[in-house]
C-alpha positions in Angstrom: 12.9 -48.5 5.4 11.9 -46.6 8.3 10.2 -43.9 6.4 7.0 -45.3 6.9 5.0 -43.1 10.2 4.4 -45.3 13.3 1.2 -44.8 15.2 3.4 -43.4 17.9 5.0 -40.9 16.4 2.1 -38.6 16.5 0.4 -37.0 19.7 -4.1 -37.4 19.9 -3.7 -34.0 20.5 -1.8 -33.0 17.4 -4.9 -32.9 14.8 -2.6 -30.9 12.0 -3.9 -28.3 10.4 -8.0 -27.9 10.3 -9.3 -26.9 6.5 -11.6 -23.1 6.7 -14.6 -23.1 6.0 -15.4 -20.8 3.1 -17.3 -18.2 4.9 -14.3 -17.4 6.7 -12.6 -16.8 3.1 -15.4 -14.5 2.4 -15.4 -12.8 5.7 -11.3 -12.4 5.3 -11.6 -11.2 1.5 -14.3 -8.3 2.6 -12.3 -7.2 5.6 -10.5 -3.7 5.3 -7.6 -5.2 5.9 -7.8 -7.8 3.1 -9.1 -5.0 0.8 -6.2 -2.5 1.8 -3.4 -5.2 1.3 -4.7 -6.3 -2.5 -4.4 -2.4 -3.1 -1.2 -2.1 -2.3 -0.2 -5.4 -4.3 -2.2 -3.7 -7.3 -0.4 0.2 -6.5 3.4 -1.6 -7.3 2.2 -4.1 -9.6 0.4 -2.8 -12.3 2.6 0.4 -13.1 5.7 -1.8 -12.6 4.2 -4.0 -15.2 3.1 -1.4 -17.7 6.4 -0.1 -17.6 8.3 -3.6 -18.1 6.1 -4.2 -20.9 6.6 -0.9 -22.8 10.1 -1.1 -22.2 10.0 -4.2 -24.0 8.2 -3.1 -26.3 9.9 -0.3 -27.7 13.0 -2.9 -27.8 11.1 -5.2 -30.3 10.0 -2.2 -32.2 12.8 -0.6 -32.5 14.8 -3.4 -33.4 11.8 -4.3 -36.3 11.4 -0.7 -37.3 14.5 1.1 -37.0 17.2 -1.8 -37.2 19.7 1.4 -37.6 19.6 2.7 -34.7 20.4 -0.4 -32.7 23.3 -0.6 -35.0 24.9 2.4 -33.5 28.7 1.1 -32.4 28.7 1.9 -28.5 32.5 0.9 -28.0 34.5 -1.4 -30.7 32.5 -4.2 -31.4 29.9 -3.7 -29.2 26.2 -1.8 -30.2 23.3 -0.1 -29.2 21.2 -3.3 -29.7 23.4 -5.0 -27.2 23.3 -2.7 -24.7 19.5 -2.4 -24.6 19.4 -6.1 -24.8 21.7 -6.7 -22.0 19.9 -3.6 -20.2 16.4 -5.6 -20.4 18.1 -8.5 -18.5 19.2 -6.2 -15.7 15.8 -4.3 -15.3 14.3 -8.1 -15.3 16.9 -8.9 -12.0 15.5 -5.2 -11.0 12.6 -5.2 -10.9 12.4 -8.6 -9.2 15.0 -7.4 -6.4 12.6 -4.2 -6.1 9.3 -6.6 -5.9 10.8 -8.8 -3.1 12.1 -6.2 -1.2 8.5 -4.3 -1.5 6.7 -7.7 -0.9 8.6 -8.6 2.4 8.6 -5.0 3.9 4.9 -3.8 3.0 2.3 -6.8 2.2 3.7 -10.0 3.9 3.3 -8.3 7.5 -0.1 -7.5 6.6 -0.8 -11.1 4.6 0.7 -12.4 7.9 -1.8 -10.8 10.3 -4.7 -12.0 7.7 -3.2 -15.6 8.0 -3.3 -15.1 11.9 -6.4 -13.9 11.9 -7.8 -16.7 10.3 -6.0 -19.4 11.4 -7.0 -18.9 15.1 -10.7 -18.1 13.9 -10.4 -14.4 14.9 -12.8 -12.6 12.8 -11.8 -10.4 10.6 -11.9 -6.3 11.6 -11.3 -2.9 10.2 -9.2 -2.1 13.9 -6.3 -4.9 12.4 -3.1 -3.2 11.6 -4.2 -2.0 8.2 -2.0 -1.2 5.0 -2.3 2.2 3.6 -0.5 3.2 0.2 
């Protein structure tokens, strides 16, 4: 029951946060800064994805056209198909692992300083700490 705010509770001063206007957006989007971080993003993400997906895909073709080969015995009971099946899970943990890793050590100190930046209404700049590839 005494999960309902009282008037109290809150301080005149304490206004929360204040919505952006969407010039400021537009400002932060054009910035160097901006611009250098989304390449960055784009540098690990795309050839990380083309790589996942061709890796996949030459699992499901080779397991549609060439059945025999993931029918090669590895060790007793256990194949070729299961190894590369079991091998997609681990590069799935991997690559996540690799993108968090990335992600906290190169673009959240830079998506930080945007956030900053925009949150105290400093205008954007090219003289920001920027992100170079």
């Amino acid at each position: 029951m005494g999960d309902a705010p009282r008037e109290h509770d809150s301080h005149p001063s304490d206004t929360g946060p204040q919505p952006l206007d969407i010039e400021a957006f537009r400002a932060v989007q054009a910035s160097a800064p901006y611009v250098a971080l989304r390449r960055r993003h784009r540098l690990f993400v795309l050839p990380v994805t083309a790589a996942c997906l061709l890796w996949y895909l030459a699992y499901v073709l080779v397991a549609g056209y060439a059945p025999q080969v993931f029918a090669i015995t590895v060790s007793g009971s256990i194949n070729l198909g299961m190894v590369w099946g079991l091998a997609q899970v681990v590069t799935t943990f991997a690559v996540t692992m690799t993108y968090v890793w990335y992600a906290n050590k190169h673009l959240d100190p830079a998506a930080a300083e945007i956030r900053a930046q925009l949150e105290t209404g400093a205008a954007p700049t090219a003289t920001t700490t920027e992100v170079t590839a």
